[in-house]
N, C-alpha and C positions, 0 to 999 in steps of 0.2 A: 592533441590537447592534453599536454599530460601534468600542466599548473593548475591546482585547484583553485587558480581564481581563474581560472578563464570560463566565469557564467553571467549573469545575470542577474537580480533582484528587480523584480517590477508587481505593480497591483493591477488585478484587474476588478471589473464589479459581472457579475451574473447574477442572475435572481436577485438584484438588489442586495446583492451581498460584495463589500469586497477582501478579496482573498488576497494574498500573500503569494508569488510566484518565483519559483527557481529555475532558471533554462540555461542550458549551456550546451552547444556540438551543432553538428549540421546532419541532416541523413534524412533517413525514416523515422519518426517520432515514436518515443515512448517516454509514455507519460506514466510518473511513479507514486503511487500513494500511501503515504506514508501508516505507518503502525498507532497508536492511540497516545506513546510519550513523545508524537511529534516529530522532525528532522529542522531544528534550528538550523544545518549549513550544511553545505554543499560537502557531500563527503568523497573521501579515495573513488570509493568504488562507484560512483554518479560519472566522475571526470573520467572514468576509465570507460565508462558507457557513452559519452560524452566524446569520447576518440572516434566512436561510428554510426551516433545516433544523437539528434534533436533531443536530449533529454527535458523531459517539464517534471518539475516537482510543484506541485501544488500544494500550499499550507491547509488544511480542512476548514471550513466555516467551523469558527467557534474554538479556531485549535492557536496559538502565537500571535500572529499581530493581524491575522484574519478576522474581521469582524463575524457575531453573534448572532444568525439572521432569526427571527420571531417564527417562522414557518420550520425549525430546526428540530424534529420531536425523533425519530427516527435514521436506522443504516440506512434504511430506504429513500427517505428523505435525500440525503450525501449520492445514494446511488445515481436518483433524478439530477440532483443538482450537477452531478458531473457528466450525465447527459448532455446538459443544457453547454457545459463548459467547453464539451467537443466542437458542438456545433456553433460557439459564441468564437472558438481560435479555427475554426474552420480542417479540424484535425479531421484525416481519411487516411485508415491504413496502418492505424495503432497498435502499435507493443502496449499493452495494457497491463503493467504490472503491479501488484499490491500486497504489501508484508502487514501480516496481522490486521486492526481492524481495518487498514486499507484493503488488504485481500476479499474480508467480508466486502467492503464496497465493491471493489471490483466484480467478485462473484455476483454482488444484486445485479450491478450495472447491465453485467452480461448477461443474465437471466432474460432482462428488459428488454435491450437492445442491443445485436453485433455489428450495425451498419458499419461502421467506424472503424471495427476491429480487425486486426492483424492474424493478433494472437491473444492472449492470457497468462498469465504466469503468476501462480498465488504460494505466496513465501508464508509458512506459517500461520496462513489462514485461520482468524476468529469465526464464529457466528454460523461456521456451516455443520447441519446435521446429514445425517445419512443415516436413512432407512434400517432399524435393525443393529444398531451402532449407540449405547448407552453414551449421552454426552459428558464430557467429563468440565466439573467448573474447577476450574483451574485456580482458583482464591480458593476455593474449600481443601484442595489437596493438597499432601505435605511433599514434601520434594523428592521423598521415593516415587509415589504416585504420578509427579511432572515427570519424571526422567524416563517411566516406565510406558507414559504414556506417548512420547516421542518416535518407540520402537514398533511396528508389527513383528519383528523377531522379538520375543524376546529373551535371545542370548544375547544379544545385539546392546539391550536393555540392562541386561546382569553384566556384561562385559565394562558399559559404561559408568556402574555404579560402585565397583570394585577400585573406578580410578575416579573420582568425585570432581578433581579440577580439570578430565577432557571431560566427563561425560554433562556436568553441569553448564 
């Protein structure tokens, strides 16, 4: 499947909500959640996963043309709700993958419940602390501080920031 139009658009409703769906491939499913600026369309690297796997993209409650639901106050919130979504598409055996504040969901989701799960895979993960580890808000820091904070090396960090258009 290597045309990025060979996927899908459809709605569905959960919790009284209805959301926004992206699916394209056949396989094992993995379901992708998207980061906080959204994914309006099916992109390269979806169709490229879409070569070996059921990919679902889900629009978040409250994110494009997914409706707004009233019970929406919380990640946690989004976490349940995608609970409820595994078992509304009858999904077992998931690639669970989530970039930014999708990865925050994923991480709740799995906290909660692995019945479903495969795997996990968190790209850039928002919202998760760790014991002993000062959190860093990333609107307050200036872009030394972002770049610097992407490294545990950090040479790795001063290497990146010496070349400004790889390392940003």
């Amino acid at each position: 499947m290597s045309d990025l139009a060979d996927h899908s658009i459809s709605t569905t409703t959960v919790k009284d909500c209805r959301i926004r769906i992206m699916r394209g491939g056949s396989g094992q499913p993995v379901l992708f959640l998207h980061g906080g600026g959204g994914l309006p369309s099916w992109l390269p690297f979806l169709a490229r996963l879409a070569e070996k796997f059921d990919v679902i993209v889900p629009e978040h409650p409250g994110f494009g043309q997914s409706e707004m639901p009233t019970w929406l106050d919380s990640v946690s919130d989004l976490a349940n709700f995608y609970l409820d979504f595994l078992e509304e598409l009858d999904l077992q055996q998931v690639h669970l993958v989530g970039h930014s504040l999708g990865g925050w969901i994923a991480a709740d989701l799995a906290v909660r419940n692995t019945s479903r799960l495969a795997s996990l895979t968190l790209i850039s993960s928002g919202g998760i602390h760790v014991e002993g580890i000062e959190p860093v808000d990333t609107f307050l820091s200036n872009d030394e501080q972002r770049v610097r904070n992407l490294f545990y090396d950090q040479k790795l960090a001063h290497e990146a920031l010496a070349h400004p258009a790889a390392g940003t």
